[in-house]
C-alpha positions as CSV (number, residue, x, y, z in Angstrom):
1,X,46.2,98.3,93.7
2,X,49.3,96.6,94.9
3,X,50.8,98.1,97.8
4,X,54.8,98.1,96.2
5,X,55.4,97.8,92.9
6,X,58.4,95.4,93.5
7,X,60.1,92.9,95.8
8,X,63.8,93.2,96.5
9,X,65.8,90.2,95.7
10,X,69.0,89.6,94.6
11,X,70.8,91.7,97.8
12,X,73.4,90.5,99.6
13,X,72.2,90.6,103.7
14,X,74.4,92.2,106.0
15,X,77.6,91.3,106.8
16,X,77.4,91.4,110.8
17,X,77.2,89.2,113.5
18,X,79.6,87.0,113.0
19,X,83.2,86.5,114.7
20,X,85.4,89.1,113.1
21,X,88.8,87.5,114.4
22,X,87.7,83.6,113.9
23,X,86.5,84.4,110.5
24,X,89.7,85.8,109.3
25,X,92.4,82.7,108.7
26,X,95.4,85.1,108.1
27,X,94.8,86.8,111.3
28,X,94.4,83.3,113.8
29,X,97.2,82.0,112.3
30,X,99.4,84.6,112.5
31,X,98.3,84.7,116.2
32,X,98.8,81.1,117.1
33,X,102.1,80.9,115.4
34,X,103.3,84.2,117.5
35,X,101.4,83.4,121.0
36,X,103.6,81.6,123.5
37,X,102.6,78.1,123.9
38,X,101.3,78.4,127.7
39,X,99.3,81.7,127.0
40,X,98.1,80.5,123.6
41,X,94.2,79.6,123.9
42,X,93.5,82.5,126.4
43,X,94.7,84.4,123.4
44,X,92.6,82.9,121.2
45,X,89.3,82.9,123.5
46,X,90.1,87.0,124.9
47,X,90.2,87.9,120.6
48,X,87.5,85.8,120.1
49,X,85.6,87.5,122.1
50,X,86.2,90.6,121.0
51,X,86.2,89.4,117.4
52,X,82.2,88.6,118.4
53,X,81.3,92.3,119.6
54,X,83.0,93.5,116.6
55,X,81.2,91.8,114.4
56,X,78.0,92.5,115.8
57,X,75.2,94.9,114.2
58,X,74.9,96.7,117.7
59,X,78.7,97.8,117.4
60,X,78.4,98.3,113.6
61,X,75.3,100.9,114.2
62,X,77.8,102.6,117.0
63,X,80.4,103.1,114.4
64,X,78.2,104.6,112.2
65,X,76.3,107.1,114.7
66,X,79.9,108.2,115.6
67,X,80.6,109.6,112.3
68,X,77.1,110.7,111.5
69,X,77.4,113.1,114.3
70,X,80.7,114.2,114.5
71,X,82.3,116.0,118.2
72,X,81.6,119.5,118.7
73,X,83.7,122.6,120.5
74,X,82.6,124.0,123.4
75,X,84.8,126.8,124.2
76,X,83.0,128.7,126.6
77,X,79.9,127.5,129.3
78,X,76.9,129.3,129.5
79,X,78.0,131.5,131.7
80,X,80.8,133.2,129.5
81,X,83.3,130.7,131.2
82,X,86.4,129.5,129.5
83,X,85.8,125.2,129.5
84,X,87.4,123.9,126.1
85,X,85.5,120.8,125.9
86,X,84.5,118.1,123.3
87,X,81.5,116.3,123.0
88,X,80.7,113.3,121.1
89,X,77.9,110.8,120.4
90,X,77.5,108.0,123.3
91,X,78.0,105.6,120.4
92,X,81.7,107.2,120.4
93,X,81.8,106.7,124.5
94,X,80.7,103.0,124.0
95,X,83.4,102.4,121.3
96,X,86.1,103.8,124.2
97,X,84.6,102.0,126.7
98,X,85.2,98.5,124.8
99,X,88.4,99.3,123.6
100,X,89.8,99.9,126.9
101,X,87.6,97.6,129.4
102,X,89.2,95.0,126.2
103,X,92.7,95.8,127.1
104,X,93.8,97.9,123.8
105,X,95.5,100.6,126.0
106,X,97.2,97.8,128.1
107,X,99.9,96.0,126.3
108,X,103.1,96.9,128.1
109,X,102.7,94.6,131.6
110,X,101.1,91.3,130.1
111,X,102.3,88.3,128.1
112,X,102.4,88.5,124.6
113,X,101.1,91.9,125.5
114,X,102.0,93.6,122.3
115,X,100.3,90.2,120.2
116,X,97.1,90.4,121.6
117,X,97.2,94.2,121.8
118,X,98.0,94.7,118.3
119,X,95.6,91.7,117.0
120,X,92.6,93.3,119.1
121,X,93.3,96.7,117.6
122,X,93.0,95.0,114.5
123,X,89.6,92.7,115.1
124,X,88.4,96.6,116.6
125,X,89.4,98.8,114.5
126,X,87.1,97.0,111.8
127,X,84.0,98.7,114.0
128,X,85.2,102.1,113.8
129,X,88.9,103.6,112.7
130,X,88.3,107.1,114.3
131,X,88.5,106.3,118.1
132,X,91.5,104.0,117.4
133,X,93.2,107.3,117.5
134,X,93.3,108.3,121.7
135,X,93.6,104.3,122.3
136,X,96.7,103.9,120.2
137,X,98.4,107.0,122.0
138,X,97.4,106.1,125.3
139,X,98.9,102.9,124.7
140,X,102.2,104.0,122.8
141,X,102.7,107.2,125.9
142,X,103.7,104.5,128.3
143,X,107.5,103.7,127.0
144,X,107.6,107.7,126.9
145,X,106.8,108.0,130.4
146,X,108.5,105.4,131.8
147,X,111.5,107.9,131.0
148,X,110.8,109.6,134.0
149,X,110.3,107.0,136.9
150,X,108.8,109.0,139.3
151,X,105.7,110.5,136.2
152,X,105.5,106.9,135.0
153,X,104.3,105.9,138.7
154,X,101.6,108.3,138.9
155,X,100.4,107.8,135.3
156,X,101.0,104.5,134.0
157,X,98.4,102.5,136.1
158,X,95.9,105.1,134.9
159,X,96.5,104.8,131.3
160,X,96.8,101.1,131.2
161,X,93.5,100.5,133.3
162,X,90.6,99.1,131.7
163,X,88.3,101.3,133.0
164,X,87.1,104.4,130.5
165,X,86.1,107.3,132.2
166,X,85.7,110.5,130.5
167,X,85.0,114.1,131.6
168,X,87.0,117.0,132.8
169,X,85.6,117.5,136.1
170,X,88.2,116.2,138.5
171,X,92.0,115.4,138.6
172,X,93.2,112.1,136.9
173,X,94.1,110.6,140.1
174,X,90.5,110.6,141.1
175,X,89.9,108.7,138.5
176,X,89.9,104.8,137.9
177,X,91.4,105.2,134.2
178,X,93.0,107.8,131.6
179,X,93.4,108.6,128.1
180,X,96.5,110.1,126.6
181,X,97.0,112.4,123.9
182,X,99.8,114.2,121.7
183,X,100.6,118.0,120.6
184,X,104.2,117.2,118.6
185,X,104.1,119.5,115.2
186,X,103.1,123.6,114.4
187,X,102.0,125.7,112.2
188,X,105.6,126.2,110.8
189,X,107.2,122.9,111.3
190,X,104.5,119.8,110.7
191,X,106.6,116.6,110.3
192,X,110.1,118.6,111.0
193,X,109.7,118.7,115.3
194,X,113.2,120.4,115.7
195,X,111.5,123.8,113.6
196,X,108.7,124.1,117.1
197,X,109.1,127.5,118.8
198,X,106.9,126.3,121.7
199,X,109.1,127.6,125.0
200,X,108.8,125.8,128.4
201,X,110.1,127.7,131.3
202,X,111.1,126.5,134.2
203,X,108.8,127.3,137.5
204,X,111.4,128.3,140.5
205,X,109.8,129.4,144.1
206,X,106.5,128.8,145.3
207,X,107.0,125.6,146.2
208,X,107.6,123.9,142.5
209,X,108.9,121.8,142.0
210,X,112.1,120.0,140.3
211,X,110.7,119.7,136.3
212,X,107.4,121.9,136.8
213,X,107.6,124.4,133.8
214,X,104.9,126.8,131.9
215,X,104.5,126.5,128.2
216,X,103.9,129.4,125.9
217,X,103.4,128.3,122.3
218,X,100.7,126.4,119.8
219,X,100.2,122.8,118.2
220,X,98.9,122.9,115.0
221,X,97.6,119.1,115.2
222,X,96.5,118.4,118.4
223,X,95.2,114.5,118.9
224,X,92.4,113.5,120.7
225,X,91.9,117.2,123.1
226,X,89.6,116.0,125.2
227,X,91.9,113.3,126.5
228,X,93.0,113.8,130.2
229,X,97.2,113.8,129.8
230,X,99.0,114.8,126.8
231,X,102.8,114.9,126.0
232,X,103.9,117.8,124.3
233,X,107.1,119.1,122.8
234,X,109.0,122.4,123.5
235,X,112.2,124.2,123.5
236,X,113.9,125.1,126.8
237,X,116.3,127.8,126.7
238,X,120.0,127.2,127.4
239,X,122.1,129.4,129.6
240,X,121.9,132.4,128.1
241,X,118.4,132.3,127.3
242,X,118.1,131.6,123.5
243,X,115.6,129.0,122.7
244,X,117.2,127.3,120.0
245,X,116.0,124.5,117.1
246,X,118.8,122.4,117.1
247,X,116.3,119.8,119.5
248,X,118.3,117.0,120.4
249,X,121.1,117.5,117.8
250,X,124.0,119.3,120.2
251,X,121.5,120.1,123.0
252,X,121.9,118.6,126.5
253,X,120.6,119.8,129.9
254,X,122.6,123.1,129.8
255,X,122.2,123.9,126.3
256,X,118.4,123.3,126.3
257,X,116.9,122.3,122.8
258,X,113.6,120.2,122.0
259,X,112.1,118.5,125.2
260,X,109.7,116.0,126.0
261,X,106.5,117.3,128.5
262,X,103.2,116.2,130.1
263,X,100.9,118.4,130.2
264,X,97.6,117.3,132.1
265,X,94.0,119.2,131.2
266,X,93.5,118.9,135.1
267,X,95.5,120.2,137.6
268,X,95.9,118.1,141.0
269,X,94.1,120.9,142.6
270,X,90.4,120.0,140.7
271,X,91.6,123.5,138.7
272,X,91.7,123.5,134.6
273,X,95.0,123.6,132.9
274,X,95.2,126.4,130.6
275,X,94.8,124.4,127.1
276,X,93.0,126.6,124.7
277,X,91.5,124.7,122.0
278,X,91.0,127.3,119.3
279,X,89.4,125.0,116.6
280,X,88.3,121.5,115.7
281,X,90.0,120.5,112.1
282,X,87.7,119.8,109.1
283,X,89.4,116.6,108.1
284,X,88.5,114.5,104.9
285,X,87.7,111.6,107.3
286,X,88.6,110.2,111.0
287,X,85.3,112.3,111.4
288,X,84.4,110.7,114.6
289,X,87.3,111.8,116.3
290,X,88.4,115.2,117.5
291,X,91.2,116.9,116.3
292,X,92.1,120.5,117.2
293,X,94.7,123.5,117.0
294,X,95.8,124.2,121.1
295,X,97.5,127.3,122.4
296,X,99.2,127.5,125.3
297,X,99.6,131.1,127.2
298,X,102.5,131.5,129.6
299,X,100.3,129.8,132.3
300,X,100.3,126.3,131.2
301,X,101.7,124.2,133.6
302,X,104.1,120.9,132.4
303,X,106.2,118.4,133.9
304,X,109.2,117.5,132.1
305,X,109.6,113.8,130.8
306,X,113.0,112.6,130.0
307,X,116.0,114.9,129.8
308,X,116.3,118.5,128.9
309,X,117.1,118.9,124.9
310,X,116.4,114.8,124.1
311,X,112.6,115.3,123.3
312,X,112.7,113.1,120.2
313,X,115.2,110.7,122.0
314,X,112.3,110.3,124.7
315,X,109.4,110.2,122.5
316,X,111.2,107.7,120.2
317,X,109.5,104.4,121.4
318,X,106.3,106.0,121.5
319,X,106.5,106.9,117.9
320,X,107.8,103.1,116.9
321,X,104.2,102.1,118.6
322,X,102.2,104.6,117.2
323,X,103.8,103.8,113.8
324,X,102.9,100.2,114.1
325,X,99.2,101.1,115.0
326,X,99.4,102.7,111.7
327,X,100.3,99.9,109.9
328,X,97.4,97.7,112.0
329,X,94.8,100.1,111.3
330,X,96.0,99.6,107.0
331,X,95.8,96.4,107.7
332,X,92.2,96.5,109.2
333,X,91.0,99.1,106.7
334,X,92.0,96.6,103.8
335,X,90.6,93.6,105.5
336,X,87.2,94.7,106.5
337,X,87.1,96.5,102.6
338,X,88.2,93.1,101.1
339,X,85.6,91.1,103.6
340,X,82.8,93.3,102.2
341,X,83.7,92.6,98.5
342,X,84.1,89.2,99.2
343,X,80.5,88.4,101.3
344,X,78.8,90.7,98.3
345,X,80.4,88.7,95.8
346,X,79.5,85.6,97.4
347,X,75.8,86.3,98.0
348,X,75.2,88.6,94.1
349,X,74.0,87.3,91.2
350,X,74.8,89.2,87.8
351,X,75.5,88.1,84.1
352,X,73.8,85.0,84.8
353,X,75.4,83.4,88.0
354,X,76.8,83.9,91.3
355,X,79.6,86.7,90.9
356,X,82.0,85.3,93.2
357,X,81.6,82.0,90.3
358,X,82.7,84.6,87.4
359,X,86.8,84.2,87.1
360,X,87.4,87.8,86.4
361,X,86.1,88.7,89.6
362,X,87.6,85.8,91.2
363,X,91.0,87.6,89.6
364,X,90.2,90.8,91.4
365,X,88.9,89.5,95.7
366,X,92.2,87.2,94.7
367,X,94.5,90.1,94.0
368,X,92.4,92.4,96.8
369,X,92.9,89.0,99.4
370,X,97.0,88.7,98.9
371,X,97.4,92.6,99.9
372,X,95.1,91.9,102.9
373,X,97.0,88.8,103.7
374,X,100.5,90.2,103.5
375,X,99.7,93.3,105.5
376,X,98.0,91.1,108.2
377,X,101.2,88.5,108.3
378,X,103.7,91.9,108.5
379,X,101.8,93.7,111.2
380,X,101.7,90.2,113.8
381,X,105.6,89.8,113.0
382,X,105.8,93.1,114.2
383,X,103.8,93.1,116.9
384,X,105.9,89.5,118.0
385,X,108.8,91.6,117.7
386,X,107.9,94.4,119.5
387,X,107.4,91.4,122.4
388,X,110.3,89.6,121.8
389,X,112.4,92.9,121.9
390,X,111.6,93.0,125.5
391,X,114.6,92.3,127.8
392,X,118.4,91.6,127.6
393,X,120.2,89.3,125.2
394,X,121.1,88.5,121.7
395,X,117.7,87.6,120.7
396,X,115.9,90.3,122.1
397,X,118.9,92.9,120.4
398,X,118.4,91.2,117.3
399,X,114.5,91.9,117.3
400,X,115.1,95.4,118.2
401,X,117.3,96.1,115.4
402,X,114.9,94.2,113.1
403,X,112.0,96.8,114.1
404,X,114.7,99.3,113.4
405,X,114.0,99.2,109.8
406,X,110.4,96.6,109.3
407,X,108.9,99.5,111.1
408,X,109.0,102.2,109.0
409,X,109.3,100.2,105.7
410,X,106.5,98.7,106.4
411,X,104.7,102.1,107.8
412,X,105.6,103.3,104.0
413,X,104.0,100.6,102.2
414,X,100.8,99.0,104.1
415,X,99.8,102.5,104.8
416,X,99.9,103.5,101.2
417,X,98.1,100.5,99.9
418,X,94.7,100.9,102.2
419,X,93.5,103.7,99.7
420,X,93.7,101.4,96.3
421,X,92.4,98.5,98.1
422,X,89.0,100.1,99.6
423,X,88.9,101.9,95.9
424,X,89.0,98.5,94.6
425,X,87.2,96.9,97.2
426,X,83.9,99.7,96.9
427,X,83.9,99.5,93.0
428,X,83.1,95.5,93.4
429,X,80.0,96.3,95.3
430,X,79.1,98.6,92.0
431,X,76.7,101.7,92.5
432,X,75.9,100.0,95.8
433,X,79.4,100.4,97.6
434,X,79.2,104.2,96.6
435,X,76.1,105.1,98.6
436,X,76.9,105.8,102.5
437,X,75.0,103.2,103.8
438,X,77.4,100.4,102.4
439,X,80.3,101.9,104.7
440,X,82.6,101.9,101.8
441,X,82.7,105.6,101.3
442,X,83.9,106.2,105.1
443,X,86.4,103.2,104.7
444,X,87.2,105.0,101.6
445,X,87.9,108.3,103.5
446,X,89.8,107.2,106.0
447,X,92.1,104.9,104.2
448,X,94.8,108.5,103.5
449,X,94.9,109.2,107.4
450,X,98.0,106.2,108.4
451,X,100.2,107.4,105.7
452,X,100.5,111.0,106.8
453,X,100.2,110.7,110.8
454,X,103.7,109.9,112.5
455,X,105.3,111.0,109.8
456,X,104.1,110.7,105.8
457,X,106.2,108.5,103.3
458,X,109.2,110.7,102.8
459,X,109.5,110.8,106.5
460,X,109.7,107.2,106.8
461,X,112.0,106.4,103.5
462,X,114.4,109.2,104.9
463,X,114.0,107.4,108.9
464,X,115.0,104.1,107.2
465,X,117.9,105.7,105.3
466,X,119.1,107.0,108.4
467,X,118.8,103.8,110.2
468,X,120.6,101.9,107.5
469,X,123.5,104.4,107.7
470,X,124.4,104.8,111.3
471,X,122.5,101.0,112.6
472,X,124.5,98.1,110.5
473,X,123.3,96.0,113.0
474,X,119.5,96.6,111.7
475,X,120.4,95.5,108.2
476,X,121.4,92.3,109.7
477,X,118.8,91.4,111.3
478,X,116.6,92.3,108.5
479,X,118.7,90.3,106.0
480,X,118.3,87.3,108.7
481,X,114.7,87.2,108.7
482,X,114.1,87.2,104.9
483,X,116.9,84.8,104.8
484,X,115.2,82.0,106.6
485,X,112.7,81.8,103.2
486,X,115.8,81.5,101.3
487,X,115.6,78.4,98.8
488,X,111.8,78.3,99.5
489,X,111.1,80.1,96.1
490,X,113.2,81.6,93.2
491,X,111.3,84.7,92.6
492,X,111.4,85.3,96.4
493,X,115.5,84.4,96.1
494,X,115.6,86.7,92.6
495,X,114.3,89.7,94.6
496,X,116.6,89.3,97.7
497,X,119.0,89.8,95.3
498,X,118.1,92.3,93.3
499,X,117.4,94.4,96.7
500,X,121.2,93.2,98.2
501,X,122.4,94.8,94.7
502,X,120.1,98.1,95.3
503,X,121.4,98.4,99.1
504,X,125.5,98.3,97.9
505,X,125.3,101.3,95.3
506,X,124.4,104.3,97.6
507,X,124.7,106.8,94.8
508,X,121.4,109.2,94.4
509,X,120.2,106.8,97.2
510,X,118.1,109.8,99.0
511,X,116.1,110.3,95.4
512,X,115.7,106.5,95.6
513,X,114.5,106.2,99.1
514,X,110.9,104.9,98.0
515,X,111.8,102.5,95.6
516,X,114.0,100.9,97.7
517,X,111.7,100.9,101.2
518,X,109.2,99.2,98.6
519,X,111.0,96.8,97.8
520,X,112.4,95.5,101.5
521,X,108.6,95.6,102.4
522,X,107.5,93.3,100.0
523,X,110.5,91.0,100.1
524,X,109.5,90.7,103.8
525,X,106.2,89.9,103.0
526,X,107.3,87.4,100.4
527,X,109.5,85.6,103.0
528,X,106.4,85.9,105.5
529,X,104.0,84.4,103.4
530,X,106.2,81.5,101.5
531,X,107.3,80.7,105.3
532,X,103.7,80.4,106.6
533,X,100.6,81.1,104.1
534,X,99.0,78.6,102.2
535,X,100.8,77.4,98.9
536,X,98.4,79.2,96.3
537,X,98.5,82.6,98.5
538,X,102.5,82.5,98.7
539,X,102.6,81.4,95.2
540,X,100.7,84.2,93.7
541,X,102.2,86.8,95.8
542,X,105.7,85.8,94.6
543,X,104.9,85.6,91.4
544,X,102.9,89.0,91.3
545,X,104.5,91.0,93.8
546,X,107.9,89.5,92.8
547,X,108.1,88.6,89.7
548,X,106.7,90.2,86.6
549,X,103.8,88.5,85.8
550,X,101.0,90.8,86.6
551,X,99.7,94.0,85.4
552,X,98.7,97.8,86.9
553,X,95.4,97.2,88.2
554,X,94.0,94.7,90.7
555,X,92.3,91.9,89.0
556,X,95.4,91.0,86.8
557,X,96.9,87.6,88.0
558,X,98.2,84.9,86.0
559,X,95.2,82.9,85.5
560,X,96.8,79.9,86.1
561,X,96.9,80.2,89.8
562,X,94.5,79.2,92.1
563,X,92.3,81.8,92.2
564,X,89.6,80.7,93.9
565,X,91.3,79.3,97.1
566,X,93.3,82.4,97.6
567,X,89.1,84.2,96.8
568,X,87.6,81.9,99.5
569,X,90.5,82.2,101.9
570,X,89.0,85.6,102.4
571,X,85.5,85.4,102.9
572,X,83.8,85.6,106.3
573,X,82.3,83.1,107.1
574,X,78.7,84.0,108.7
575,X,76.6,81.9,110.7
């Protein structure tokens, strides 16, 4: 008798070790364009490297161990002793480890710091999206911190290190490196930060000193709790001792309001901070990483960041950075999901022939590629202007007020497309990318997460809106950028004005807020791509994205574009 009844052919093999970064055109291109001249091949060689430990099956199998076996709560020791610890899977240590010691939490201090930052996050997050979470808001607490000279001394060399070390059993400054978390919305509040009735008093005698407070309160969402530092949000009370909710609207050092604090889990002494985690969430996906609901008692002890009553004013740079790590992590999300489709394609036969050969599914990994290429271009112009913002001048002004509204238009739309491009993505891999170990399913999962966290759609239509309203400066420099495509292609040209006629009539503009970030997103992809994609990609995204000719549903391209180059544009390429 024959020991199987079968031999399996006709798979595709795995798509790992391989160079994630070289084998993705939009991305080195987008890099080289961006990278200053002088630091340009260290670049290159630093994501390169990176791009190979992503790619490999070693750091594959660690993504998947950390969301097989998700972290668990330990409230209490054996003893009956209050600890509030988290423990994970060493495959979830290893993924912090080569984030950091790979500079992911360091991007403030170096050249192009924000480029190669932002582009590693990218090549990275394509391991594992989960413990992109405590490495994006180590990285994005700096600009908070540096609010407060004196907090920003102690803290910032710890936080950009690239040394991980975890573990609760001694004080951050006896350690070689740190990881940051946040506790910004409640029960009652969520996205609206001015509605938090978290109070912060102010310590007096004992020898505290000037900004040491205790907290009293809860956060509902509570990021990454096993981290060592977290900034927190609370109300201070004004002089007659109301703790109002106005936050920084009308608040100022004597009227209290919403303020900015850093709350650390260990105190210099070696002693725990009082930081009560009361639960880990359940969460659709982002399994590997911890996410938990924190009360604090009267006894936790803070240091205030910024001024009293401008808590969102301080934490505003952080949320542009954490907001752009949204949009990379989108952009990752639909690049590995499009990657997978594409090398399955490539290597499956069905219907008689190869089905990357069949034109209908050419039409879809073509439609699939120009989201994944128009994402990747808009997150490195972002990340080259959060770079070239740095500084005094015109051109550095000009950048900033251009981030003032790419940021969250773009937070809006690349976020929201992840989840119908890994649906799209998975259904070209058949029964095979709905089974778990395909990877789709978890890609799948966690494609929802960047729209809602730092802020869901509405919140970033309405942050535009305001921007638009009280920053005319930022509408300039948004109209400059998409202008230097002008002439390049008359869809692209037709759009820019339809969207100039849609910004001058403000009537009903709140219940038009989407349909108009939309729009200025993809007209700055459009100018992106005619500017510096190949001509079949910016061809096809104009005349799909821009025009009219295309239907719902991926997969519906005029056929007489060049399919095929845009579909092998986006295959890996594997040794």
């Amino acid at each position: 008798m024959p020991a199987s009844t079968h031999t399996v052919t006709n798979q595709p093999p795995p798509l790992v070790d391989y160079d994630i970064f070289a084998a993705d055109p939009a991305l080195t291109e987008a890099v080289a364009r961006h990278a200053s001249p002088e630091h340009a091949e260290a670049v290159r060689a630093e994501l390169s490297e990176l791009g190979l430990g992503a790619g490999s099956a070693e750091a594959q199998e660690w993504g998947r161990q950390a969301n097989e076996v998700p972290p668990v709560l330990r409230t209490h020791d054996r003893y009956g002793n209050r600890i509030d610890e988290v423990e994970f899977h060493p495959a979830w240590h290893r993924l912090m480890d080569r984030a950091v010691s790979a500079g992911l939490t360091d991007a403030w201090s170096r050249p192009d710091g924000q480029l190669r930052r932002t582009a590693g996050f990218y090549v990275w997050s394509q391991v594992e999206a989960g413990h992109g979470c405590p490495v994006s808001m180590t990285h994005a607490a700096v600009p908070a911190l540096r609010r407060e000279p004196a907090v920003a001394a102690e803290w910032e060399p710890l936080l950009s290190s690239h040394t991980y070390q975890p573990g609760l059993d001694r004080p951050a400054s006896a350690k070689a490196g740190a990881i940051a978390g946040m506790g910004m919305t409640e029960k009652q509040g969520g996205s609206d930060v001015r509605a938090n009735t978290t109070v912060a008093v102010p310590l007096t005698g004992g020898g505290a000193g000037d900004g040491e407070y205790v907290l009293t309160g809860h956060k509902w969402f509570c990021s990454a709790p096993m981290s060592d530092v977290f900034l927190v949000l609370a109300q201070v009370a004004g002089d007659g001792g109301d703790v109002g909710a106005a936050g920084d609207v009308g608040a100022g050092a004597d009227g209290g309001g919403l303020t900015c604090f850093l709350v650390p889990r260990v105190l210099p002494d070696g002693t725990r901070n009082t930081f009560r985690i009361q639960r880990l969430k359940d969460k659709l996906g982002n399994r590997s990483n911890a996410s938990g609901e924190v009360e604090f008692d009267g006894t936790t002890w803070a240091r205030r960041v910024g001024e009293v009553g401008r808590g969102v004013a301080t934490i505003i740079e952080m949320v542009a950075a954490t907001r752009l790590d949204c949009v990379t992590g989108s952009s990752a999300l639909m690049r590995n999901a499009v990657a997978q489709a594409a090398h399955h394609a490539a290597h499956r036969s069905a219907f008689g022939g190869i089905l990357a050969d069949k034109p209908l599914m050419q039409n879809v990994l073509a439609d699939l590629a120009l989201e994944s290429e128009a994402a990747t271009a808009l997150t490195m112009r972002l990340a080259a202007a959060f770079d070239a913002s740095q500084g005094d001048g015109e051109p550095a002004a000009q950048e900033r007020a251009l981030l003032r509204l790419a940021v969250p238009a773009a937070k809006y739309w690349v976020t929201k497309r992840a989840t119908p491009v890994v649906v799209e993505a998975l259904e070209c891999l058949g029964g095979n990318g709905y089974v778990e170990e395909s990877g789709m399913p978890r890609m799948l999962r966690e494609s929802p997460l960047n729209a809602i966290w730092e802020g869901s759609g509405n919140v970033q239509a309405l942050d535009l809106l305001r921007a638009l309203q009280r920053s005319p400066e930022a509408l300039d420099a948004f109209l400059a950028e998409i202008g230097k495509a002008r002439g390049a292609d008359h869809r692209l040209d037709a759009a820019t004005k339809d969207l100039l006629a849609e910004l001058s009539d403000l009537d009903g503009i709140e219940a038009r807020a989407r349909r108009l970030v939309e729009r200025m997103a993809q007209v700055l992809q459009g100018s992106l791509l005619v500017r510096y994609a190949p001509a079949p990609v910016a061809d096809a995204f104009c005349a799909s994205r821009l025009g009219t000719d295309r239907g719902t549903n991926f997969g519906t391209l005029p056929h007489t574009l060049d399919l095929r180059a845009i579909m092998d544009r986006a295959r890996p390429e594997v040794p």
